[in-house]
N, C-alpha and C positions, 0 to 999 in steps of 0.2 A: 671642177672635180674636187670631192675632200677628203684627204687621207689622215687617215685615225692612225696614230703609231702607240703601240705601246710598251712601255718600259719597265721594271722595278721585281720582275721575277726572278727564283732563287730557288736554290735549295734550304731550307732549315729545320731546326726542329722542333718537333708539338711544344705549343707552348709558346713559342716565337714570335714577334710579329713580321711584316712587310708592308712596303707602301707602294701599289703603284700609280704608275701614272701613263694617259692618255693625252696625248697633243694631239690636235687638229692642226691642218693647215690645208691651204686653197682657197676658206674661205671661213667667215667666221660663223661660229656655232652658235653664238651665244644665245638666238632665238631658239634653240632645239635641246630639248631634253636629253641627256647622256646612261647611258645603261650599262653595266657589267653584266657579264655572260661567263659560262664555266662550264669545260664539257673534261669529261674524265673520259680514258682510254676505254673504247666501247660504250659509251653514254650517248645521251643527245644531250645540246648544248640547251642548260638552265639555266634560270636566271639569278641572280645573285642580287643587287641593287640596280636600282633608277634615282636620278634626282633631275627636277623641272630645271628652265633655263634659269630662271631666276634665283635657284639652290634652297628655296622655302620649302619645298615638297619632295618629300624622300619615300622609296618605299626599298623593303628588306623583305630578301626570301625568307620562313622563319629557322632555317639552317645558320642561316650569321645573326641572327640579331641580336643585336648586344656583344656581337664582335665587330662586325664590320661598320666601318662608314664612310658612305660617299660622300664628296666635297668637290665643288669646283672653282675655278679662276679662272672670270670671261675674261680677264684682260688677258691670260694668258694664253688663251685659246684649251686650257687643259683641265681635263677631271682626275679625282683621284679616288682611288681606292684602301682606305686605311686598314689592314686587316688584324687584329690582334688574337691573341689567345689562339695560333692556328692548330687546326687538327690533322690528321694522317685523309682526313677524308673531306679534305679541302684541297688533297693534290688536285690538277686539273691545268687545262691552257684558259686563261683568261683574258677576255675579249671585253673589247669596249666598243661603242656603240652609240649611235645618235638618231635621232628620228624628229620628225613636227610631233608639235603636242608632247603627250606624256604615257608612258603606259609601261606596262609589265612584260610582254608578253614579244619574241621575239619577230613575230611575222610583222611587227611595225616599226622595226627598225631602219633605217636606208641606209648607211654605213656602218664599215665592220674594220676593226683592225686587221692585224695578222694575227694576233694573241701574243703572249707571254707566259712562257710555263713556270707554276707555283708547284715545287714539291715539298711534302712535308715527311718527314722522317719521324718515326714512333719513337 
């Protein structure tokens, strides 16, 4: 069994950065692609970034790009999420995520954290 934990949520304001971070454990990930997710109060949960196991292949929703960036360390079992320059419309609970293979798209995930709530303040 593999439980995704995630860390690094806050309150701050536009303009801010945060980092967070995903640890695995149960078993190791490092053959499995890792994914960020973000659902705002009354939303469905979108995607934000993926990065392959190997961390060579990244893909960005285009809402963060050129803020965000994903990064991982297999030794550590853990991904991150860098987020800078945040906006009022970046609040949301942010989830991480792992699947085989690689992809965007939530229905191919197999694992899910509990999230972490990001607020941002105007």
């Amino acid at each position: 069994q593999v439980q995704l934990v995630e860390s690094g949520g806050g309150l701050v304001q536009a303009g801010d950065s945060l980092r967070l971070s995903c640890t695995a454990s149960g078993r190791s990930l490092s053959r499995s692609a890792m994914g960020w997710f973000r659902q705002a109060p009354g939303k469905e949960r979108d995607f934000v970034a993926a990065i392959s196991w190997t961390g060579g292949v990244a893909s960005y929703a285009d809402s963060v790009k050129g803020r965000f960036t994903i990064s991982r360390d297999n030794a550590q079992n853990t991904s991150y999420l860098q987020m800078n320059s945040l906006k009022p419309e970046d609040t949301a609970a942010y989830y991480c995520a792992a699947r085989p293979g690689f992809g965007v798209y939530r229905q191919g995930y197999e694992y899910w954290g509990q999230g972490t709530r990001v607020t941002v303040s105007s």
